[in-house]
TIPA-849000 format. One record per atom (N, C-alpha, C, O, CB): x, y, z; atom name; residue number from 1. Coordinates in steps of 0.05 Angstrom, whole numbers. Glycine has a CB too. Example, Ala and Ser with C-alpha at 12.3 -4.5 7.8 and 13.67 -1.06 7.14 Angstrom:
BEGIN
REC      c1      c2      c3   a    k
REC     264    -114     156   N    1
REC     246     -90     156  CA    1
REC     264     -66     156   C    1
REC     285     -66     169   O    1
REC     226     -89     181  CB    1
REC     257     -45     142   N    2
REC     273     -21     143  CA    2
REC     258       1     157   C    2
REC     268      23     161   O    2
REC     282     -12     114  CB    2
END
This chain:
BEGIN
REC      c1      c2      c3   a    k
REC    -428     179    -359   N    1
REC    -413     179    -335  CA    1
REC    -383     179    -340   C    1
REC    -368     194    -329   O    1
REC    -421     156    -317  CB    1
REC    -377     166    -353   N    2
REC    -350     162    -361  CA    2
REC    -340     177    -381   C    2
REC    -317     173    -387   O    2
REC    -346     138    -368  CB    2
REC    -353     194    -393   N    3
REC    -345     227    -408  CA    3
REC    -337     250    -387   C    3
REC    -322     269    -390   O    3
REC    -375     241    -427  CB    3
REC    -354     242    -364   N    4
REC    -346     268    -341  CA    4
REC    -320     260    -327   C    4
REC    -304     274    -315   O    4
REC    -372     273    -313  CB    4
REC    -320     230    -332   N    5
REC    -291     225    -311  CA    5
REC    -263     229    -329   C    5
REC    -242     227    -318   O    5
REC    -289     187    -297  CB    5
REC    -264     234    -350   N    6
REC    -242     226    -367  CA    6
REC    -229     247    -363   C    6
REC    -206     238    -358   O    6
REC    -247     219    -397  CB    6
REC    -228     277    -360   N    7
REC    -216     301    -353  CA    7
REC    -198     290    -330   C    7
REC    -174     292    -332   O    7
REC    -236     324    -347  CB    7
REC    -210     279    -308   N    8
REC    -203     273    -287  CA    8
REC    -173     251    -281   C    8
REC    -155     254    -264   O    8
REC    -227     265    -279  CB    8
REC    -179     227    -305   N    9
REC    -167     201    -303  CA    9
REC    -142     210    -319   C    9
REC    -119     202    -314   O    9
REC    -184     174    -316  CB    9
REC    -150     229    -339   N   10
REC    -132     231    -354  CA   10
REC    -107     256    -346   C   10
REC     -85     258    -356   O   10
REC    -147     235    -378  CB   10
REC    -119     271    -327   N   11
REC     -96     280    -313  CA   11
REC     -83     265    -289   C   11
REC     -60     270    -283   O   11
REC    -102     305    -305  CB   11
REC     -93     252    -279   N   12
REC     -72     228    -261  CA   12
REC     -60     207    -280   C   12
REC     -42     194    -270   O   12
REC     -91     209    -235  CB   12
REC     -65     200    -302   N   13
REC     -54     186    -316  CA   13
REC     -24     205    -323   C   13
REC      -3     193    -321   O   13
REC     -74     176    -338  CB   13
REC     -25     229    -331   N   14
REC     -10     243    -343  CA   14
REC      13     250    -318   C   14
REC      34     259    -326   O   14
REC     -26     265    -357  CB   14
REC       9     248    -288   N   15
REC      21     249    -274  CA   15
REC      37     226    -269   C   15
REC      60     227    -259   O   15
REC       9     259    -261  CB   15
REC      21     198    -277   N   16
REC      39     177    -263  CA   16
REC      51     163    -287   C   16
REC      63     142    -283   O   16
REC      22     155    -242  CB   16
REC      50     171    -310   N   17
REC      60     162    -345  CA   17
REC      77     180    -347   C   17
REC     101     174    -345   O   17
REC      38     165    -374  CB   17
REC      63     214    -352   N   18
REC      76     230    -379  CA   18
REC      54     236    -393   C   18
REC      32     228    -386   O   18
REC      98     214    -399  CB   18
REC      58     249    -415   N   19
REC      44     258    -434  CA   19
REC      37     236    -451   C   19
REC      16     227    -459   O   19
REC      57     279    -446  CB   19
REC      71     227    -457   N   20
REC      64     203    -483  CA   20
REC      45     184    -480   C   20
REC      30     177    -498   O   20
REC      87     183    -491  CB   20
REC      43     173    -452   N   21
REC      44     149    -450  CA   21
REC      12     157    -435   C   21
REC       2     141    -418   O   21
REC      72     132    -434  CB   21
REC       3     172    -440   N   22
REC     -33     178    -420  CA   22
REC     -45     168    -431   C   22
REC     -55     146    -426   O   22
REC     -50     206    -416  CB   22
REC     -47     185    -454   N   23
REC     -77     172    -476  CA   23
REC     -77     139    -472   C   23
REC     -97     132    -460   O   23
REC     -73     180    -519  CB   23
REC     -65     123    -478   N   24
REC     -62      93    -485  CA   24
REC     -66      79    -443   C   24
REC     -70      56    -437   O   24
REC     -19      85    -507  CB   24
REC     -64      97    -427   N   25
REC     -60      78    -405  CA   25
REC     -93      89    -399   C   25
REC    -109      71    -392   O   25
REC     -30      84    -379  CB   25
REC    -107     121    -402   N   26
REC    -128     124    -403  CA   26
REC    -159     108    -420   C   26
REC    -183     106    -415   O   26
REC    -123     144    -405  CB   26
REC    -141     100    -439   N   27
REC    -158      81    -465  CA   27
REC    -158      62    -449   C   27
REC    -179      58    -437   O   27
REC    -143      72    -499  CB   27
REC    -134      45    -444   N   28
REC    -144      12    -435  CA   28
REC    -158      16    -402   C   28
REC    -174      -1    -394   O   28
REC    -110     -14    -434  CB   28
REC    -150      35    -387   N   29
REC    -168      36    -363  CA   29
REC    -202      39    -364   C   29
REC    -219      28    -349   O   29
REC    -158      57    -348  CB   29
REC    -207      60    -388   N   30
REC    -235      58    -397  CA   30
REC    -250      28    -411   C   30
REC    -273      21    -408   O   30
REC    -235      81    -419  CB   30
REC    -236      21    -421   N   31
REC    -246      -1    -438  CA   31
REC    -244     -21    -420   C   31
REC    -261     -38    -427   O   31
REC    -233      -7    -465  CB   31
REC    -231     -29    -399   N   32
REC    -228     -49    -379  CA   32
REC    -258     -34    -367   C   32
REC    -279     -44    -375   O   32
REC    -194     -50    -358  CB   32
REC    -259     -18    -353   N   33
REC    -276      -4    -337  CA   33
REC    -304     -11    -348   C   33
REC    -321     -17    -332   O   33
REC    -269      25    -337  CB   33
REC    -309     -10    -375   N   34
REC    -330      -4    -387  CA   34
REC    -344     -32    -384   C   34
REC    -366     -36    -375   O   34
REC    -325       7    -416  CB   34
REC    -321     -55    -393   N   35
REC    -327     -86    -387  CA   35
REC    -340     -94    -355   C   35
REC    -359    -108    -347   O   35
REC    -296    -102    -390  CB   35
REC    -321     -79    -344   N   36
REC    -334     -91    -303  CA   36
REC    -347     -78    -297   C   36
REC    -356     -84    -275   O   36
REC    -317     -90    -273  CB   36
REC    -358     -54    -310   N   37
REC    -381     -45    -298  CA   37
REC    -407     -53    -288   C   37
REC    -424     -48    -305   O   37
REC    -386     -32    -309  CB   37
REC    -415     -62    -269   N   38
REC    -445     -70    -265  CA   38
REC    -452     -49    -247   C   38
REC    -445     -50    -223   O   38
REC    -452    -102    -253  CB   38
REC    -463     -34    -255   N   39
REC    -478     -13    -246  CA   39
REC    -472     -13    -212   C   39
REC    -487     -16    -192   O   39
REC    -511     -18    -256  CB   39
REC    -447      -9    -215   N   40
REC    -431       1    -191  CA   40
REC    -438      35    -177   C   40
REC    -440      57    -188   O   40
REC    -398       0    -202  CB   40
REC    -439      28    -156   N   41
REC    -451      54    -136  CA   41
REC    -434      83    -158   C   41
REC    -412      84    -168   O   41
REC    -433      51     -89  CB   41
REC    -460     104    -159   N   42
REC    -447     124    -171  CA   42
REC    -427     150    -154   C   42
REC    -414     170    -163   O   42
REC    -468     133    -185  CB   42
REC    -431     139    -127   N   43
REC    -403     157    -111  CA   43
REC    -380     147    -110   C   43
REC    -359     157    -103   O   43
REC    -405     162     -84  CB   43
REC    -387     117    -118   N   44
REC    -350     105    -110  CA   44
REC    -331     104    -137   C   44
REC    -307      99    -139   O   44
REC    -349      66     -96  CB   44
REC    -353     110    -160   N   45
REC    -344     103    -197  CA   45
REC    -319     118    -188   C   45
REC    -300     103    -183   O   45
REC    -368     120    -233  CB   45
REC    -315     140    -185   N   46
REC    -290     157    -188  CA   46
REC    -266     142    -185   C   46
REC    -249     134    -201   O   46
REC    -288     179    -168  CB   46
REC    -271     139    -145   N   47
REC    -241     127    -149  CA   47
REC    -245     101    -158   C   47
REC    -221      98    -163   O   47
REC    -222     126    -123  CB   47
REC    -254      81    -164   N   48
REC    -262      59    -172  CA   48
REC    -243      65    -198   C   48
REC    -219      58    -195   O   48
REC    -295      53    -174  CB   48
REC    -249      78    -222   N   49
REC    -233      89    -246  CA   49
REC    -208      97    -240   C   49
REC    -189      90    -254   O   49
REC    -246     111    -259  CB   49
REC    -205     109    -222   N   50
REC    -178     125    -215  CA   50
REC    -158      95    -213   C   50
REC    -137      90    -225   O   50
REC    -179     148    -181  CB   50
REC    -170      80    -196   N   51
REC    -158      58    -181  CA   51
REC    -148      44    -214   C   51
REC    -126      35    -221   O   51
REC    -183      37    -156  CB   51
REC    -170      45    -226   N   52
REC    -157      24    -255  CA   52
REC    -133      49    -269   C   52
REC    -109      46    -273   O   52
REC    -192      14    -288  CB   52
REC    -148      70    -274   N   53
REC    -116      81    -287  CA   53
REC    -100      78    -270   C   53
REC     -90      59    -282   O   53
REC    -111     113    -296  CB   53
REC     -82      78    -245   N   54
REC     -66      79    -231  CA   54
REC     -51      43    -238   C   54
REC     -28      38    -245   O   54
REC     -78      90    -201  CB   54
REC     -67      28    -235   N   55
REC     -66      -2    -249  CA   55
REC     -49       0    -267   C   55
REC     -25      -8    -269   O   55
REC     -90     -14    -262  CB   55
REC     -68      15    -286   N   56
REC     -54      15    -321  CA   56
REC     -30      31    -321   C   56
REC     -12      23    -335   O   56
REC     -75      32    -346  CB   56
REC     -29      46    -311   N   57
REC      -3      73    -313  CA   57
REC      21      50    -300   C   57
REC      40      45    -315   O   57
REC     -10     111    -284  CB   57
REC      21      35    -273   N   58
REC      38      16    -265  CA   58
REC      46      -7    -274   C   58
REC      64     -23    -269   O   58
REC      33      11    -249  CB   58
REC      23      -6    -293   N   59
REC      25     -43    -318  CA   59
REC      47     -24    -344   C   59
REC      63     -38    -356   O   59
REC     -26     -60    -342  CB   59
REC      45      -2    -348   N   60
REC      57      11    -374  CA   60
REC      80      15    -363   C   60
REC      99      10    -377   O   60
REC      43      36    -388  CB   60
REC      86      24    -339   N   61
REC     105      34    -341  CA   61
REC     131      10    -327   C   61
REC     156      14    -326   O   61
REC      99      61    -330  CB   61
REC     117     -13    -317   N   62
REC     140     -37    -310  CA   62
REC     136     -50    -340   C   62
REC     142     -74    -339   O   62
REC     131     -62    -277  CB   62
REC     127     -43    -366   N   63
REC     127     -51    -387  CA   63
REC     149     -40    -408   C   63
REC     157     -51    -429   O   63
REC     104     -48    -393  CB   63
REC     158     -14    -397   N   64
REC     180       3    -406  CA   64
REC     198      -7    -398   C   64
REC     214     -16    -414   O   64
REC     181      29    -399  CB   64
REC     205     -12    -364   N   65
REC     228     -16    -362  CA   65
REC     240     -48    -364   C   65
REC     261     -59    -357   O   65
REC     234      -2    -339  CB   65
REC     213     -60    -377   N   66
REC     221     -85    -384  CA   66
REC     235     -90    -414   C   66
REC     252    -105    -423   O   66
REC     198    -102    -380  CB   66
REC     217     -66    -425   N   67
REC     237     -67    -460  CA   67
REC     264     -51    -445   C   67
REC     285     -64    -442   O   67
REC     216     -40    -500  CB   67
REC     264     -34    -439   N   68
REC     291     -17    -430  CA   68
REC     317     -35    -425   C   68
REC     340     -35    -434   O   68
REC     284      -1    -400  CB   68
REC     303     -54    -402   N   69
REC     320     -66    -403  CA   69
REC     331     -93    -426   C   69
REC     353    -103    -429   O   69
REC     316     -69    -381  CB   69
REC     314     -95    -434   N   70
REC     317    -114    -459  CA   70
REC     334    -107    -475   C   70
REC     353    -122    -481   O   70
REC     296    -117    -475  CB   70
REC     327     -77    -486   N   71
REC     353     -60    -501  CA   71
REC     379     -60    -488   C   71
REC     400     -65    -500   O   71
REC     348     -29    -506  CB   71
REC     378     -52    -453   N   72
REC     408     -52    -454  CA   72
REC     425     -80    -450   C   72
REC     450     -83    -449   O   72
REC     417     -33    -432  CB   72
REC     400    -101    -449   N   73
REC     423    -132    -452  CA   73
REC     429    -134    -484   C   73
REC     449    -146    -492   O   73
REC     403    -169    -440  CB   73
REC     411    -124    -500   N   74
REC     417    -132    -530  CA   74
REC     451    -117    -539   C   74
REC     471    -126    -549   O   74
REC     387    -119    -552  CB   74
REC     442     -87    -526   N   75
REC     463     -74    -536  CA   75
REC     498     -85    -515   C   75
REC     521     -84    -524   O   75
REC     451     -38    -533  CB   75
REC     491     -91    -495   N   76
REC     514    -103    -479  CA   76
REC     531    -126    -495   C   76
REC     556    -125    -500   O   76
REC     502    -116    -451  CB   76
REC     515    -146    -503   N   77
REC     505    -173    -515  CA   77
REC     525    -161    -541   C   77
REC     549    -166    -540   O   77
REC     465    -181    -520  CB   77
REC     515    -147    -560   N   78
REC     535    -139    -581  CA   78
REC     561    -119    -578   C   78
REC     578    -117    -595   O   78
REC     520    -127    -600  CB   78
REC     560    -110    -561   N   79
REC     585    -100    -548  CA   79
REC     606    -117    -548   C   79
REC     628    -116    -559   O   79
REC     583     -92    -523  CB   79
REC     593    -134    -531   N   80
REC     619    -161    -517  CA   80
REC     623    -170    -544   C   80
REC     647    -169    -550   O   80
REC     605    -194    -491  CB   80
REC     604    -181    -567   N   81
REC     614    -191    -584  CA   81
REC     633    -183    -610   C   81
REC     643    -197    -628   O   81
REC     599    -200    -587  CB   81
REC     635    -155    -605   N   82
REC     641    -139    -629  CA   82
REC     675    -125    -614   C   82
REC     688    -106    -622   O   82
REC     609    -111    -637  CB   82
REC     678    -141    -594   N   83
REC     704    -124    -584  CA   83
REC     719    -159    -580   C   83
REC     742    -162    -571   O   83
REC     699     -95    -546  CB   83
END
């Protein structure tokens, strides 16, 4: 079941990531998925999955702009000190 959805997850992942960042938000949505599964109704699995990549794609990507911003206090941080 989850070989037929992956075409699927993995192009909305690629819409709400990027390229780089699909594979790894599609991996941990499967492997989360794979864990909660209890033989959950087989019409709702879709978006049920969709719903976790969309999760994951929003956990990765407020994870970016948390290093992002990390870098630009570090680099500010040595600015101030180097002038």
């Amino acid at each position: 079941m989850f070989t037929e959805l992956y075409p699927a997850a993995r192009r909305a992942a690629v819409l709400w990531v990027g390229l780089s960042m699909a594979d790894d938000v599609v991996s941990l949505a499967m492997a989360r998925a794979w864990r909660q599964f209890d033989g959950r109704p087989e019409d709702r699995v879709e978006s049920w999955l969709l719903t976790m990549v969309y999760n994951e794609a929003r956990n990765a990507r407020r994870a970016e702009a948390r290093r992002a911003e990390a870098v630009n206090q570090l680099e500010f941080t040595r600015y101030r000190t180097s002038t």
